[in-house]
SEDORO-132712 format. One record per residue: chain; x, y, z of N, C-alpha, C in turn; residue in one letter. Coordinates in Angstrom, 1 decimal. Each point is the difference from the previous one (the first is absolute). Layout:
N
  chain    n.px    n.py    n.pz   ca.px   ca.py   ca.pz    c.px    c.py    c.pz  res
      A       X       Y       Z       X       Y       Z       X       Y       Z    a
...
END
This chain:
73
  chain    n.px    n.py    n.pz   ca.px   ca.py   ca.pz    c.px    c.py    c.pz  res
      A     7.8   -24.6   100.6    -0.8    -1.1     0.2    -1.2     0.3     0.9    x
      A    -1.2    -0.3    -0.3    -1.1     0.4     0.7    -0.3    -0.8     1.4    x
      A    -0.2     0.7     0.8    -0.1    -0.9     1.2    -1.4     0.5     0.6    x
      A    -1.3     0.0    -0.8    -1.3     0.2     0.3    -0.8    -0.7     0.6    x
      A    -0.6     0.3     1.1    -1.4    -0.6     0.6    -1.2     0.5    -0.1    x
      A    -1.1    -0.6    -0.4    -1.4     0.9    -0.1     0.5     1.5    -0.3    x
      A    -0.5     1.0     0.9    -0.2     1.0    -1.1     1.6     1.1     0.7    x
      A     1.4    -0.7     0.6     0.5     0.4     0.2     1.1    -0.4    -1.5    x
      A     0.5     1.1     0.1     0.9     0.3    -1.1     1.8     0.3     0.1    x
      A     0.5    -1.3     0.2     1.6     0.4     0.2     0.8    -0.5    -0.7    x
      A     1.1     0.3    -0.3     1.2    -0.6    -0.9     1.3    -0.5     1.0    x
      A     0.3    -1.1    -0.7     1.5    -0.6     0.8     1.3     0.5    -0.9    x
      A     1.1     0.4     0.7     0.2     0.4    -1.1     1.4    -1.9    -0.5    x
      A     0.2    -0.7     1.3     0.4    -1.2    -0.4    -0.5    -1.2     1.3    x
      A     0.0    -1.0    -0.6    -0.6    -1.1     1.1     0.9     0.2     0.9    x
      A     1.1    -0.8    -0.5     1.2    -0.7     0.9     0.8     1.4     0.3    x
      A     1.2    -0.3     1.1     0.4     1.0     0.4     1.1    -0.6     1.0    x
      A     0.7     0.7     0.8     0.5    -0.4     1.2    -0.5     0.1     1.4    x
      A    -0.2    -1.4     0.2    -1.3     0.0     1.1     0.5     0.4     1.5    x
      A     1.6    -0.2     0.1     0.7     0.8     1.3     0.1     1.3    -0.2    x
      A     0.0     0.7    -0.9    -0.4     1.4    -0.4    -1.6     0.5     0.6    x
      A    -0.4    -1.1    -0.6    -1.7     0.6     0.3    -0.1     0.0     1.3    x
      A     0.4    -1.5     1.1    -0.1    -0.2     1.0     0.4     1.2     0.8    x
      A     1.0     0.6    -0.4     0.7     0.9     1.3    -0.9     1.3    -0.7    x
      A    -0.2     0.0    -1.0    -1.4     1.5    -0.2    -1.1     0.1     0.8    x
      A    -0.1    -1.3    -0.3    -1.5     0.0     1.2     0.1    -0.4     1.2    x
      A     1.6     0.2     0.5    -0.5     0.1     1.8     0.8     1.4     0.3    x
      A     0.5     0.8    -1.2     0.3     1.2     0.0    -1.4     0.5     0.2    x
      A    -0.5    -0.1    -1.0    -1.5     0.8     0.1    -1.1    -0.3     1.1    x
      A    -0.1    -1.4     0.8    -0.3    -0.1     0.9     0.4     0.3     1.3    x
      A     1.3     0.8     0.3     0.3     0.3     0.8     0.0     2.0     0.1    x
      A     0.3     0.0    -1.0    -0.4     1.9    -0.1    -1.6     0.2     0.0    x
      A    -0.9    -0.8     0.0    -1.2     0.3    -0.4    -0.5     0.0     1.7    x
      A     1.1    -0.9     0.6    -0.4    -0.2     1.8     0.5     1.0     0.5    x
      A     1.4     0.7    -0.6     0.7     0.9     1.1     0.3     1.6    -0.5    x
      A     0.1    -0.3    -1.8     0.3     1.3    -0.1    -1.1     1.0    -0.4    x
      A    -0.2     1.4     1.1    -0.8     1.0     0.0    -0.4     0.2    -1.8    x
      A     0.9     0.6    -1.1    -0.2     0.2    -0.7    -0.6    -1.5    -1.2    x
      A     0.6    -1.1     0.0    -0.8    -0.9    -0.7    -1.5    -0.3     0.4    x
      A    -0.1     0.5     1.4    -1.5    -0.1     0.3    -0.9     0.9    -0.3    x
      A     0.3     1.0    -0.3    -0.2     1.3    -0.5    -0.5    -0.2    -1.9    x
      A     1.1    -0.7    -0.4    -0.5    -0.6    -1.3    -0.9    -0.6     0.0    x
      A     0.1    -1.3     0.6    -1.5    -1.3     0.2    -0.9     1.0     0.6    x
      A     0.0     1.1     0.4    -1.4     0.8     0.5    -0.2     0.4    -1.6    x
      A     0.4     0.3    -0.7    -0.2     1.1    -1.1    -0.5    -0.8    -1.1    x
      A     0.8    -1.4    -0.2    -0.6    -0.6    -1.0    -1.3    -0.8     0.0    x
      A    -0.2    -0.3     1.9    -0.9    -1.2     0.2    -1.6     1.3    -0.3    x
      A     0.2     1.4     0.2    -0.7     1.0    -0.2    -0.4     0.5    -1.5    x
      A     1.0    -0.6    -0.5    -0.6    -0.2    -1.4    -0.6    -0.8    -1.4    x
      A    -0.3    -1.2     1.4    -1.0    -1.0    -0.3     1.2    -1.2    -0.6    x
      A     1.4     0.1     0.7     0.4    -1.8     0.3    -0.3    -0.6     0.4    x
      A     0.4    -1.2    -0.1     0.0    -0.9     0.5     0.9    -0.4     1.4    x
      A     0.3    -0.9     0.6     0.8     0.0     1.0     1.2    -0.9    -1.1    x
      A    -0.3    -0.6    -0.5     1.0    -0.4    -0.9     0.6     0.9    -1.4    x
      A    -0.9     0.8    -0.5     0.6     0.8    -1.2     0.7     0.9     0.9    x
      A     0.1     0.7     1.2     0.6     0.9     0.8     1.3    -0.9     0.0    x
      A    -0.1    -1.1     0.8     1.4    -0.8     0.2     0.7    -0.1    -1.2    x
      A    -0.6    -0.1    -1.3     0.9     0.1    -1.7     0.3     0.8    -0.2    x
      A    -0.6     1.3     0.2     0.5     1.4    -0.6     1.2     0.2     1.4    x
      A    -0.4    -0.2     1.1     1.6     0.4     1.0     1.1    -1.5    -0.1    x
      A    -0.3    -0.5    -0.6     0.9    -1.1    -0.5     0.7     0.7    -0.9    x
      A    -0.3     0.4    -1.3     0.8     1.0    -1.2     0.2     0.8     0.5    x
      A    -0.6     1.2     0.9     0.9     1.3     0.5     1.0    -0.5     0.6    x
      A     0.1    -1.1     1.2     1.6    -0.3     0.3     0.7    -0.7    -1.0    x
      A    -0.3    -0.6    -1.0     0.8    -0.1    -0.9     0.4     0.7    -0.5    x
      A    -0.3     1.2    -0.6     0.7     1.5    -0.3     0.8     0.2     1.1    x
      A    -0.3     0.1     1.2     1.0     0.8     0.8     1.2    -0.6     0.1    x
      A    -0.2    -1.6    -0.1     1.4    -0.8     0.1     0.8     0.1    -1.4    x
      A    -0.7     0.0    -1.2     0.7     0.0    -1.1     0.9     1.3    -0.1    x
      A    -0.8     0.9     0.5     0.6     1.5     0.4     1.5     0.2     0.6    x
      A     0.0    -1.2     0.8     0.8    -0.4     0.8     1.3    -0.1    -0.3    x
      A    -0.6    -1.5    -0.9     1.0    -0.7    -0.4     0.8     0.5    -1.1    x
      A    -0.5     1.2    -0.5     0.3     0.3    -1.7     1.8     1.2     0.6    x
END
């Protein structure tokens, strides 16, 4: 599903979702982004490669979703 603005280009890959899922992702990611050495280290790397402060928080939103699905499996 396209989720485009002006001349930014991104795909969803579904609207709806589980919003207590999402909720606890993003105060996961809000809180490693405050304390852990190495996620900071990321947001240095991506915001250096011409992120956003928000596309940084999406792409370390899905890396911890890999690491928990990693987890869980």
């Amino acid at each position: 599903m396209p989720a485009s603005s002006g001349l930014t280009n991104r795909h969803r890959i579904n609207r709806s979702g589980d919003r207590q899922l999402n909720r606890a992702l993003h105060t996961i990611t809000l809180i490693r982004i405050r304390l852990d050495p190495t996620t900071r280290a990321y947001v240095a790397r991506r915001i250096s490669e011409g992120k956003t402060a928000r596309d940084e928080q999406r792409c370390l939103q899905r890396a911890i979703c890999r690491q928990l699905f990693k987890l869980l499996e």
